[in-house]
C-alpha positions as CSV (number, residue, x, y, z in Angstrom):
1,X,-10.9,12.8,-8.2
2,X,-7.8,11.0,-9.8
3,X,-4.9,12.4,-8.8
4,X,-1.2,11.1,-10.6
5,X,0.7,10.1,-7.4
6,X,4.3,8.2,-9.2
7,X,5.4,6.5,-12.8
8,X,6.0,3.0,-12.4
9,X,9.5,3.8,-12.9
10,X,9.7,5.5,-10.1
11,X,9.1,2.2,-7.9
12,X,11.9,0.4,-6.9
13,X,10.8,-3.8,-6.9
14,X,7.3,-2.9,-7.7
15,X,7.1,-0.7,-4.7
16,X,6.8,3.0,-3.7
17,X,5.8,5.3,-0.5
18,X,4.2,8.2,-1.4
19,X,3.5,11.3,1.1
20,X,0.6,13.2,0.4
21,X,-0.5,16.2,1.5
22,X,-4.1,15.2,1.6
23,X,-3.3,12.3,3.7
24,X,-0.8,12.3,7.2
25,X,0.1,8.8,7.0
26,X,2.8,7.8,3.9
27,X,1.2,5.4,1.1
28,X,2.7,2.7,0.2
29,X,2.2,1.8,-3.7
30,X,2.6,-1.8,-4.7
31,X,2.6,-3.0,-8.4
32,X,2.4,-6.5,-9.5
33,X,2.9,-6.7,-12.3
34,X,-0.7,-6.9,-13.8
35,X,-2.3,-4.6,-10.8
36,X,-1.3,-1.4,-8.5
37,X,-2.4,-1.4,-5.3
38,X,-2.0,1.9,-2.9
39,X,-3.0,1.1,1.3
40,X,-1.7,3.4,4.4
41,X,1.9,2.6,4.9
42,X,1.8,1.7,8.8
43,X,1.0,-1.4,10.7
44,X,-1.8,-0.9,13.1
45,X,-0.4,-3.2,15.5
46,X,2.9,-1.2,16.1
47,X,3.6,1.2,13.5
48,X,5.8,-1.1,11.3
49,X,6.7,-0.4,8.0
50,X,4.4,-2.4,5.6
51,X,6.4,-1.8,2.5
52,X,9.1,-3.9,4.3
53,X,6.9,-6.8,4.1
54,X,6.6,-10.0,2.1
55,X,3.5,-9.9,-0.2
56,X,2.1,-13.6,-0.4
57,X,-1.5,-14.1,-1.3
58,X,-2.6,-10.9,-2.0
59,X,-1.8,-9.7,1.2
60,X,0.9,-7.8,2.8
61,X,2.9,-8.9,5.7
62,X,4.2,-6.5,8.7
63,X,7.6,-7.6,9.2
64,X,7.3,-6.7,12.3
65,X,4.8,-9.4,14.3
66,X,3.5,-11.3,11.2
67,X,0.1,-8.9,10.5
68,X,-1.6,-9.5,7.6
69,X,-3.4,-6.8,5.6
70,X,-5.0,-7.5,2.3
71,X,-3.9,-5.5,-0.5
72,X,-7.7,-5.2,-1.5
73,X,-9.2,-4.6,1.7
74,X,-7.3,-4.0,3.8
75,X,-8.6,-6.5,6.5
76,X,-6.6,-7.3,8.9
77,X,-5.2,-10.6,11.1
78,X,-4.0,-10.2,14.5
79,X,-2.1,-8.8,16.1
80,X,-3.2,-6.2,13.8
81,X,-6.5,-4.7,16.0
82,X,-7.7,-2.2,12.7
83,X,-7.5,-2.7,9.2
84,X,-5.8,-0.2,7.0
85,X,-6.9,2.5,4.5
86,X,-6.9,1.7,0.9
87,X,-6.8,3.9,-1.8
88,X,-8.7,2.8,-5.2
89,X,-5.6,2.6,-7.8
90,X,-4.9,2.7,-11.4
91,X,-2.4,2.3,-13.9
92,X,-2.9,5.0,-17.1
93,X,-0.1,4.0,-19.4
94,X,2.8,4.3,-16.5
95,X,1.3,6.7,-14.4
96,X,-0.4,5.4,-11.1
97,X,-3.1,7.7,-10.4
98,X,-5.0,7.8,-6.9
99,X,-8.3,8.4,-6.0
100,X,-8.0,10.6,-2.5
């Protein structure tokens, strides 16, 4: 089920964490411009905040210890052991909606 999670207004450089009830760990919403992008907001290597990251290549980068996740995906690269959770995302008009 879709569920409206933000307006794109409401993200500060293309970016917004999101805490939903449905779901313990924050989401982190990434917009580029032409796509959104919602994944969990917490490195798996250490806990770091993702949405402090550089995204280059469609992938986030933990600023933490260099962790790669793909935005996609949500593969990881070391020192990341798991992936993250993704969330499919769309953009209605300006309303990013969520499927949780």
């Amino acid at each position: 089920m879709w569920t409206p999670v933000a307006k794109l207004g409401d993200l500060e450089n293309g970016r917004l964490v999101v805490k939903r009830p449905e779901h313990r760990k924050p989401i982190l919403l990434l917009y580029t411009g032409e796509e959104v992008f919602a994944l969990e907001d917490i490195c798996t290597h250490d806990d770091g905040p993702l949405h402090e990251g550089d995204v280059e290549d469609g992938q986030i980068v933990c600023p933490r210890h260099g962790a790669r996740f793909d935005l996609k995906t949500g593969r990881q690269t070391l020192p990341a052991p798991r992936p993250v959770k993704v969330f499919p995302a769309k953009l209605e008009g300006d309303t990013i909606l969520l499927d949780l």
